[in-house]
VOGU-3710 file (C-alpha; in Angstrom, 3 decimals, decimal comma):
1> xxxxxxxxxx> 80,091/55,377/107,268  76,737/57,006/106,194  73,985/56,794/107,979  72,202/54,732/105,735  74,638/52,224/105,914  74,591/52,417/109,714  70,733/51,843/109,759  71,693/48,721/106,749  74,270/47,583/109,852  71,538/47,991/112,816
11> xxxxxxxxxx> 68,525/46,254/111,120  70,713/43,172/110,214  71,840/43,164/114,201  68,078/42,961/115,161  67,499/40,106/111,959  70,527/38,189/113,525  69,121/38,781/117,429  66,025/37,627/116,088  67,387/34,517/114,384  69,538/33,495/117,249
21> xxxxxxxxxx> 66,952/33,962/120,383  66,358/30,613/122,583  63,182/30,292/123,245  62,901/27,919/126,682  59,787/25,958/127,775  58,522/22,515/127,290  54,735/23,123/126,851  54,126/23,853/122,984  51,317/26,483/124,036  54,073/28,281/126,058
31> xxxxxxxxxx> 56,645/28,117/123,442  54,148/29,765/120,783  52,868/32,755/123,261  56,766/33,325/123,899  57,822/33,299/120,126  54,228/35,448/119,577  54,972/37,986/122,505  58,767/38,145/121,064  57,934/38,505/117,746  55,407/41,278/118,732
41> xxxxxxxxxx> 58,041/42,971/121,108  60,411/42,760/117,817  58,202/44,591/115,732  56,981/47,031/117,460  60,875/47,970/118,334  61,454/47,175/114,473  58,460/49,569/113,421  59,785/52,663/115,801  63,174/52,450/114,350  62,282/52,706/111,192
51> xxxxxxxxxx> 60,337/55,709/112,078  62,258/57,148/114,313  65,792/55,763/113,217  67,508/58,370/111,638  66,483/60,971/114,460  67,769/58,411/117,341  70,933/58,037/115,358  71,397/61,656/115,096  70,599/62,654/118,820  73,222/60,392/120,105
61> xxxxxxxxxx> 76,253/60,207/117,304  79,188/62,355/118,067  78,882/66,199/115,919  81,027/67,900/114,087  80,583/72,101/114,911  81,446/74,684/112,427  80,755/78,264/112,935  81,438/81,580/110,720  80,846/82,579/107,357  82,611/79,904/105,577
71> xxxxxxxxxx> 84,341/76,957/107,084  85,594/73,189/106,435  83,938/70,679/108,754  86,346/67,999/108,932  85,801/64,189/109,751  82,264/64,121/108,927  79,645/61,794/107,054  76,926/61,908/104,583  74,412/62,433/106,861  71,617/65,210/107,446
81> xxxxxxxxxx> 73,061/68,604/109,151  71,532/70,990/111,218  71,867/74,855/110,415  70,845/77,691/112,531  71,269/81,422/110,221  72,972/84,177/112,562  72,582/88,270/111,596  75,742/89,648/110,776  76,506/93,507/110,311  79,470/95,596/109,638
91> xxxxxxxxxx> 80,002/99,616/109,055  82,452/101,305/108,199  84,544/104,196/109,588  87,424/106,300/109,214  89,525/108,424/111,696  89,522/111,952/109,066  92,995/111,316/109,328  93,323/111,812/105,540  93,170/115,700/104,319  92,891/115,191/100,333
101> xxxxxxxxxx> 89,791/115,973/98,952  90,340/114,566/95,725  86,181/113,780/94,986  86,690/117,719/94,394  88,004/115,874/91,079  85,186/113,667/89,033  86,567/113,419/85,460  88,257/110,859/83,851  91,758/111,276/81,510  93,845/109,999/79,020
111> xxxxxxxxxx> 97,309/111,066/78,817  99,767/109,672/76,972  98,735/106,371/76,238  97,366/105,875/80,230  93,749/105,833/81,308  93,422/107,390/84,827  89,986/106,583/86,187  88,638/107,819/90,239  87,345/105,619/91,861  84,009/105,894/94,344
121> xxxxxxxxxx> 86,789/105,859/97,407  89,389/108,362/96,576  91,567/105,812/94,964  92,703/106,429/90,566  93,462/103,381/88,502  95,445/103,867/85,732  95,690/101,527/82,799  97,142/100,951/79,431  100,779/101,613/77,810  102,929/104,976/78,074
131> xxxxxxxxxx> 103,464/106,195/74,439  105,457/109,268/76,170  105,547/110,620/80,064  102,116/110,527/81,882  100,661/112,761/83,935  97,012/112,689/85,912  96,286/116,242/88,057  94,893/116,174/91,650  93,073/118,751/92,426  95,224/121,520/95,145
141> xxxxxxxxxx> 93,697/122,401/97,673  95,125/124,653/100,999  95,993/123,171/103,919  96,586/125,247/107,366  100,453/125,235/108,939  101,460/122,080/110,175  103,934/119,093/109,265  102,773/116,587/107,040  103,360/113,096/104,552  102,007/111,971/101,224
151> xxxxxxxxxx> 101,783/108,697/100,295  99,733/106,659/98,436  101,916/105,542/95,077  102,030/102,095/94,733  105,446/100,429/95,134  107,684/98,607/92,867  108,154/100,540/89,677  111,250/102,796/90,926  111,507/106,312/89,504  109,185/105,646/87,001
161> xxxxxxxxxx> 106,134/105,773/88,568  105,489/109,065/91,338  103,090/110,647/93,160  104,398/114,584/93,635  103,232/117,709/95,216  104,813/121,286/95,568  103,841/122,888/98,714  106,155/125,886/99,374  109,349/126,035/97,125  110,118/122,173/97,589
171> xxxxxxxxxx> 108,863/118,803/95,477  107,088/116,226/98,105  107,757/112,655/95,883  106,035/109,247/96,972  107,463/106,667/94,654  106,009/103,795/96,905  107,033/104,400/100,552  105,617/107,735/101,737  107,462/110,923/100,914  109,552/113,084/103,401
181> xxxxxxxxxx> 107,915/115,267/106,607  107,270/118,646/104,743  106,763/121,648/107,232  104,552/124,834/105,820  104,637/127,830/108,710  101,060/129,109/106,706  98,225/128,174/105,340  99,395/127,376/101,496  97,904/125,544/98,723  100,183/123,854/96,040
191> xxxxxxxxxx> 101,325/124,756/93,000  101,464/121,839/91,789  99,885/118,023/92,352  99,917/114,751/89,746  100,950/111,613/89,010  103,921/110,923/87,551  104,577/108,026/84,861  107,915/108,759/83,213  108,889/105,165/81,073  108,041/104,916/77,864
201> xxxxxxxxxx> 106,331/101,585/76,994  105,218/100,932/80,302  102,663/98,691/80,867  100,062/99,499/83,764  96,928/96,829/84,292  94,728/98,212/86,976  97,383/99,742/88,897  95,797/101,552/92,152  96,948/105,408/93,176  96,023/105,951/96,754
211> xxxxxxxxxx> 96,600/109,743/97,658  96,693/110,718/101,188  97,918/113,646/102,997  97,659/113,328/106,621  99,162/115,070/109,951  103,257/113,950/110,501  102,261/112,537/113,622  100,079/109,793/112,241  102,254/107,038/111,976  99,480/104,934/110,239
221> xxxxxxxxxx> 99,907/105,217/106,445  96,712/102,407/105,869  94,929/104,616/103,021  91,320/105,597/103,746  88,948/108,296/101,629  88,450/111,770/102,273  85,659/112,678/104,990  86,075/115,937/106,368  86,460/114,602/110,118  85,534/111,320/111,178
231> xxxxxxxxxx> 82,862/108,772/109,878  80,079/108,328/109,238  78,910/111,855/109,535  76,305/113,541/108,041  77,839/114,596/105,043  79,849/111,410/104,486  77,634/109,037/105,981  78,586/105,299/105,890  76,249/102,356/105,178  75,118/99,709/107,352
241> xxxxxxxxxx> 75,672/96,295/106,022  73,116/93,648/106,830  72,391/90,056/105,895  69,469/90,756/103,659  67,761/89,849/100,193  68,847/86,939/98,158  71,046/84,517/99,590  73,131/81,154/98,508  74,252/78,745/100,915  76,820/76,255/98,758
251> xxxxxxxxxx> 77,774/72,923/100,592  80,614/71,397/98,883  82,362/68,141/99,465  86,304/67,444/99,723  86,979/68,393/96,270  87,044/72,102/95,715  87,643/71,475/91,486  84,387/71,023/89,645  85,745/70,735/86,224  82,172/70,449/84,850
261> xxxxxxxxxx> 82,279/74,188/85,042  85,749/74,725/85,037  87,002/78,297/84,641  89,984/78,896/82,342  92,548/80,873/83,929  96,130/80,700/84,092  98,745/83,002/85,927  102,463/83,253/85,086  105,786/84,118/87,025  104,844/87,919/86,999
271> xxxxxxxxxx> 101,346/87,293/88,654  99,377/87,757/85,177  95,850/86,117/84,804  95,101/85,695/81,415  92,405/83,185/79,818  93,447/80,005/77,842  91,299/77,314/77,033  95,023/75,289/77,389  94,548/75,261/81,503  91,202/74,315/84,088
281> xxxxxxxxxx> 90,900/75,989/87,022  88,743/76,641/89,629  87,343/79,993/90,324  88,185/82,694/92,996  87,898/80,229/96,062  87,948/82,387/99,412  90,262/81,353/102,435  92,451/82,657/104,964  96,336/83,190/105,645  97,628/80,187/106,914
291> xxxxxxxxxx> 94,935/77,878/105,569  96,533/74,582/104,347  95,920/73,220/100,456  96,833/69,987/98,393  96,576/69,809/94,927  96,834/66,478/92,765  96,306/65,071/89,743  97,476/62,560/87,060  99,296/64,311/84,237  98,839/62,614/80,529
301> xxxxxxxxxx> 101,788/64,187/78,758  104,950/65,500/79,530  103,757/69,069/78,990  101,276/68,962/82,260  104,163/67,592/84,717  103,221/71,293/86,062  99,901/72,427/87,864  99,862/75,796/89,706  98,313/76,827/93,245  97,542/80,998/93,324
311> xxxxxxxxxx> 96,786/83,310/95,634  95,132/86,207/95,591  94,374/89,443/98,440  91,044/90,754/99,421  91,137/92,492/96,176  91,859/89,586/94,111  95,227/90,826/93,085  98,184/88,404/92,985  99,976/87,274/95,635  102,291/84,101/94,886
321> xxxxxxxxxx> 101,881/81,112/92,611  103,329/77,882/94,174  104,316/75,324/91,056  103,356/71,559/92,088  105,547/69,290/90,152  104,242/65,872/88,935  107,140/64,285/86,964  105,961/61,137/85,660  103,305/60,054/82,885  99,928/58,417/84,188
331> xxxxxxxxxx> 101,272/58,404/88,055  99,349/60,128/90,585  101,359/63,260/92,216  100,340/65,745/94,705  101,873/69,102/96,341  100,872/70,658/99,472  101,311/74,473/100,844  99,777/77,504/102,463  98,401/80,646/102,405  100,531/83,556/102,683
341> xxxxxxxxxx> 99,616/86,413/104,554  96,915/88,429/103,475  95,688/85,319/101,195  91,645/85,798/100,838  91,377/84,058/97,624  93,156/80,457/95,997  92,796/79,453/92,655  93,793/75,741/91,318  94,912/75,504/87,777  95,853/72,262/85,626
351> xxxxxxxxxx> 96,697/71,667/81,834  93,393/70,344/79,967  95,109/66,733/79,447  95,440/66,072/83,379  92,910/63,091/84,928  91,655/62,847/88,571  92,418/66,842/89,227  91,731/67,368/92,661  92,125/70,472/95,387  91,187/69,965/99,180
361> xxxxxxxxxx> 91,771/71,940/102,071  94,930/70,071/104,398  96,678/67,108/103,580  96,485/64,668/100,160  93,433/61,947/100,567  92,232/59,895/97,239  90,489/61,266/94,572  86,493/62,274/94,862  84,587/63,882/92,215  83,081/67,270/92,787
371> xxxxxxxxxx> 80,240/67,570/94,792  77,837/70,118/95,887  74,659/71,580/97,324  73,612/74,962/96,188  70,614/76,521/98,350  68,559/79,498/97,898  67,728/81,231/101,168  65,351/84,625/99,720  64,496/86,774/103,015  62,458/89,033/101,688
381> xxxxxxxxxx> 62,000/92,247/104,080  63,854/90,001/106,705  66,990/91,851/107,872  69,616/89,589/110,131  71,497/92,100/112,379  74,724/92,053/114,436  75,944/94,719/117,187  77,742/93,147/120,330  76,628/90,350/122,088  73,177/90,924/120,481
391> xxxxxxxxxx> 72,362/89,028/117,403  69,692/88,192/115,046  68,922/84,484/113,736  66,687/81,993/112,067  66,289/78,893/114,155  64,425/75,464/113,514  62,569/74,209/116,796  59,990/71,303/117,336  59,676/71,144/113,474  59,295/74,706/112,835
401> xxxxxxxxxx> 61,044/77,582/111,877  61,635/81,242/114,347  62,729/84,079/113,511  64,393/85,421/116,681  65,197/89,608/117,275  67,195/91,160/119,098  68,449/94,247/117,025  65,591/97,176/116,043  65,706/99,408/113,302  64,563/103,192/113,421
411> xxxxxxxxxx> 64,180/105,478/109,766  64,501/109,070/111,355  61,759/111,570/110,922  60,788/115,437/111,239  58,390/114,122/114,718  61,151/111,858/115,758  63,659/115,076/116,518  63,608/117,635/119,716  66,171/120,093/120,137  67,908/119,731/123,138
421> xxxxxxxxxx> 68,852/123,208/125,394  71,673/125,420/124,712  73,218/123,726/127,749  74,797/121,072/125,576  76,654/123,648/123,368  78,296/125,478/126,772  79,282/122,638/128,259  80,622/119,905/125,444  81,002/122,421/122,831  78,565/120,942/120,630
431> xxxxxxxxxx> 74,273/121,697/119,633  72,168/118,572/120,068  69,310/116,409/118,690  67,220/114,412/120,379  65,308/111,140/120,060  62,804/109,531/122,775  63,194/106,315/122,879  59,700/105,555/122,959  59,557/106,815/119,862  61,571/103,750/118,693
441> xxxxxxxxxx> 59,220/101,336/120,398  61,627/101,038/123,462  61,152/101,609/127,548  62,616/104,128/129,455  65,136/101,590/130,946  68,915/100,578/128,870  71,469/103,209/129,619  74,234/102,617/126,910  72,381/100,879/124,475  73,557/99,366/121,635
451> xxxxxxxxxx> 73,422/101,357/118,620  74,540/102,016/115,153  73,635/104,962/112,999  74,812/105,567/109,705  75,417/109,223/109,936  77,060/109,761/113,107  79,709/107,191/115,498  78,637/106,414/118,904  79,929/107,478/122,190  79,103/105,776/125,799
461> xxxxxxxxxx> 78,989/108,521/128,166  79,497/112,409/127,568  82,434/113,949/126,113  83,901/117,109/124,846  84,391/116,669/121,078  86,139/118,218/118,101  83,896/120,436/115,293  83,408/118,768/112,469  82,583/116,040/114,815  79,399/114,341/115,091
471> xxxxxxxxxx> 78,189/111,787/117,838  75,390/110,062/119,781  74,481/108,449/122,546  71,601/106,254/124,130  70,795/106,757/127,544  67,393/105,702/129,903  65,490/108,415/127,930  66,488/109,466/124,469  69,075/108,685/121,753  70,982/111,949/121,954
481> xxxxxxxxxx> 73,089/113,424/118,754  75,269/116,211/118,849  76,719/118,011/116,066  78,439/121,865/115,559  75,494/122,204/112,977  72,604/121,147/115,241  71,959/124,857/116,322  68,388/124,885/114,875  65,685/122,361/114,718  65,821/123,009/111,041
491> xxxxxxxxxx> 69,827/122,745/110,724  69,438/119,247/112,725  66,696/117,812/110,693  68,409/118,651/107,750  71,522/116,274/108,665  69,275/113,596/110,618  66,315/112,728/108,487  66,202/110,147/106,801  69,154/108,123/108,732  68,905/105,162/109,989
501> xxxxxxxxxx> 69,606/103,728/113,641  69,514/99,931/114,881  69,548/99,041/118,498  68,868/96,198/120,642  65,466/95,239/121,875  64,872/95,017/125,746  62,113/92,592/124,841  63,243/90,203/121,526  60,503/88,585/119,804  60,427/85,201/118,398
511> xxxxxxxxxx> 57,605/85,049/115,697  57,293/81,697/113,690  58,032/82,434/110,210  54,924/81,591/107,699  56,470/82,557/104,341  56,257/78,820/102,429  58,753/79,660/100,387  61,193/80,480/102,813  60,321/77,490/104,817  60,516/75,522/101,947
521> xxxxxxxxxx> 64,147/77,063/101,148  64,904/76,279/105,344  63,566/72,878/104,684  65,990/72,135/101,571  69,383/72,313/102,980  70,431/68,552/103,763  73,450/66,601/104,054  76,811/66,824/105,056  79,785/64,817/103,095  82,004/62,148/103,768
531> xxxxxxxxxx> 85,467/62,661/105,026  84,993/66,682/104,773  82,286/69,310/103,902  83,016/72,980/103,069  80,002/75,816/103,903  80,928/78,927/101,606  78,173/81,811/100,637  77,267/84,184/98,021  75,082/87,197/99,711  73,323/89,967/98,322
541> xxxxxxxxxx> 75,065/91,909/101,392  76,934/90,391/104,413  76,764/86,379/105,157  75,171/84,953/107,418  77,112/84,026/110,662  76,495/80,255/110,392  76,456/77,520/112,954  76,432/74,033/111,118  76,316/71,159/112,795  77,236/67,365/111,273
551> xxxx> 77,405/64,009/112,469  80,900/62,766/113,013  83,078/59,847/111,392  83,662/57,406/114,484
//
């Protein structure tokens, strides 16, 4: 029930009160000044409810709670929701473990009918049709004696399809699952190094090459780019993500199909997408292994008995295609089934002829037509941070809006840096750089402070480390770096300036946020859905860590 119909249901229990009151008394004069004072006393009860109605009904109904980037509240009403926006951050990092440089390599080639393009992270996609055998050269480089693997060919295409190397006098061949432990006693660099694609008239659409060499020991074959030692680093620094710039908040109701706009894909037994204006679908719709799905419809003809659930990975490549089967003219059927693992996207797709096409998240309910809420949320120089416990967000209290910090941000400069004594190098093996903290606004007081920096991984403590290696650390005085390179003030403001470093704040502010426009954006976002409303974003960076809250169906 909405709550407009609740109010409907609560105003004709006060008409019917009303209606039904005994007055008692014999003297007319009493009987008027008790209908008058009643009357009045009804009013003025009357007149604050409908002021204050929908607020009353919302501070005592039973919620619905929904927290994360995108979620299904389930059981709820059409009703005004409450939203609070969370910061959100992620960097990333890698162990060094991989020992390929293959960036030493920057040109694209054609050979033989395939297109080998490198990607910004290490990876090659090849496309297009072998008119003979393919090859694609990797640039050889030494490495120093020690046992090692390659890997990185994608599977499934047999002896056709190889990723070699010739290290010594023997071939190292990945054709999918890592090739054998090869042992050099010296340093040695390889004589040869490409990919392999030996069938004629093989097809390849956006097939992904993933070379990585790394120690025989690492049992962990998860590919990850080349950068010389752990990261971030200086010299492979790695970005940190923010909720920032122009957001969209979409609110959609049970129905995830809006055939309005519908997209035309359609995927066969082989995990093709192709477009065809002969199938509706939705678009990429993200979810999670293990969600649950129903699709329905009413199929016209007998050639749309068939509608087809997809799913797709992180990367939007195919996963599996679940066939729903309808099997009779003008009769309502539906199908129900899962995510597989590592499912991040589902797409629903129906023939053009079918009627009442529906897909919702768990079990089959009656047909709704689409509906949604798209908002606008533009932050402008606002950044919404993450690290820990501590957490940005945008709250709405007493009628107005607060922005609440807890996570600083520092741009390194020349003044900012102090070489720190020779004593460092002797006794952790490592030159270092240092930052007072009141330089970053901050009292002398946090030891192990919350940071990320986006040239160097953070340590709590003190530590002997590797070269190659680069660190900090925040103690009760300064944010410390330490680096093999650091050996000047020169060499360490070289690698530092310019990077960035967020902490948390001893002290957060709240400041009320004045931007009309973004209160006006705030103000916007209204109403939850009967029976079940999804939250899903679009972000100029990271989402928002949301915390939704809806009035209940009771």
């Amino acid at each position: 029930m909405s709550v407009a119909s609740r109010i409907q249901e609560i105003e004709t229990h006060i008409g019917d009160i009303y209606n039904t009151l005994e007055v008692g008394g014999t003297d007319l004069t009493d009987l008027n000044k008790n209908i008058v004072n009643i009357n009045s006393s009804l009013k003025d009860r009357y007149k604050y409810f409908l002021n204050n109605g929908v607020e009353v009904i919302w501070n005592n109904w039973e919620k619905v709670i929904g927290e994360g980037t995108e979620f299904t509240l389930e059981n709820t009403i059409q009703a005004p929701m409450k939203i609070n926006l969370k910061g959100n951050t992620y960097q990333k990092s890698t162990t060094g473990k991989n020992l390929l440089n293959i960036f030493l390599s920057t040109t694209p080639s054609t050979s033989n009918g395939i297109t080998y393009t490198k990607n910004a992270d290490g990876t090659v996609t090849a496309n297009g049709t072998t008119t003979g055998i393919s090859y694609y050269n990797i640039p050889q480089q030494e490495l120093p004696a020690g046992s090692y693997i390659l890997n990185g060919c994608p599977s499934g295409y047999g002896n056709n399809v190889s990723l070699i190397s010739k290290y010594g006098s023997s071939y190292q061949i990945d054709r999918g699952s890592g090739s054998s432990v090869f042992t050099i006693s010296e340093p040695t660099t390889p004589t040869e190094f490409y990919i392999e694609i030996r069938q004629v008239g093989l097809t390849l659409n956006n097939v992904v090459f993933k070379p990585m060499i790394r120690l025989s020991s690492i049992t962990d074959d998860t590919y990850e780019p080349y950068t010389n030692g752990a990261s971030p680093n200086p010299d492979y620094p790695q970005d940190i993500h923010v909720v920032s710039g122009d957001n969209t908040i979409e609110v959609v109701g049970k129905n995830l199909f809006d055939k309005d706009n519908a997209k035309h894909y359609s995927t066969n037994g082989s995990g093709n997408t192709t477009t065809t204006t002969q199938f509706n679908s939705t678009d990429y719709i993200p979810c999670n292994s293990g969600d649950s799905f129903t699709i329905s419809g009413i199929p016209t003809t007998t050639s749309d008995y068939n509608f087809k659930v997809v799913f797709f990975d992180s990367n939007k490549n195919y996963i599996s295609r679940p066939i729903a089967q309808m099997g009779t003219i003008n009769v309502k059927g539906s199908y129900s089934t899962t995510a597989p693992t590592n499912a991040k996207y589902v797409m629903a797709q129906f023939y053009n002829t079918m009627k009442e096409e529906q897909l919702e998240k768990g079990t089959y309910t009656s047909y709704e037509p689409y509906q949604n809420q798209s908002y606008s949320v533009n932050l402008g120089n606002i950044e919404l941070c993450k690290i820990g416990d501590y957490q940005d967000s945008i709250v709405k209290d007493n009628g107005k809006w607060y922005l609440e910090k807890q996570i600083g941000k520092h741009i390194i400069t020349d003044s900012d840096i102090y070489l720190i004594s020779s004593y460092w190098y002797s006794t952790y093996g490592q030159y270092g750089a240092g930052i007072p903290k009141t330089n970053l606004g901050l009292p002398d007081t946090t030891t192990n402070r919350k940071s990320l920096c986006n040239v160097s991984n953070k340590i709590d403590g003190q530590t002997n480390i590797a070269d190659n290696t680069y660190i900090f650390n925040a103690n009760a005085n300064y944010v410390f770096f330490f680096g093999s390179s650091f050996d000047t003030k020169e060499h360490a403001n070289e690698k530092l300036v310019g990077a960035e470093v967020y902490f948390n704040l001893d002290t957060p502010p709240t400041t009320e946020i004045t931007d009309t426009t973004l209160i006006s954006q705030l103000e916007a976002i209204k109403y939850s859905y009967d029976d079940q409303t999804n939250i899903s974003q679009v972000n100029n960076d990271m989402p928002f860590k949301l915390e939704v809250t809806a009035l209940k169906n009771i």
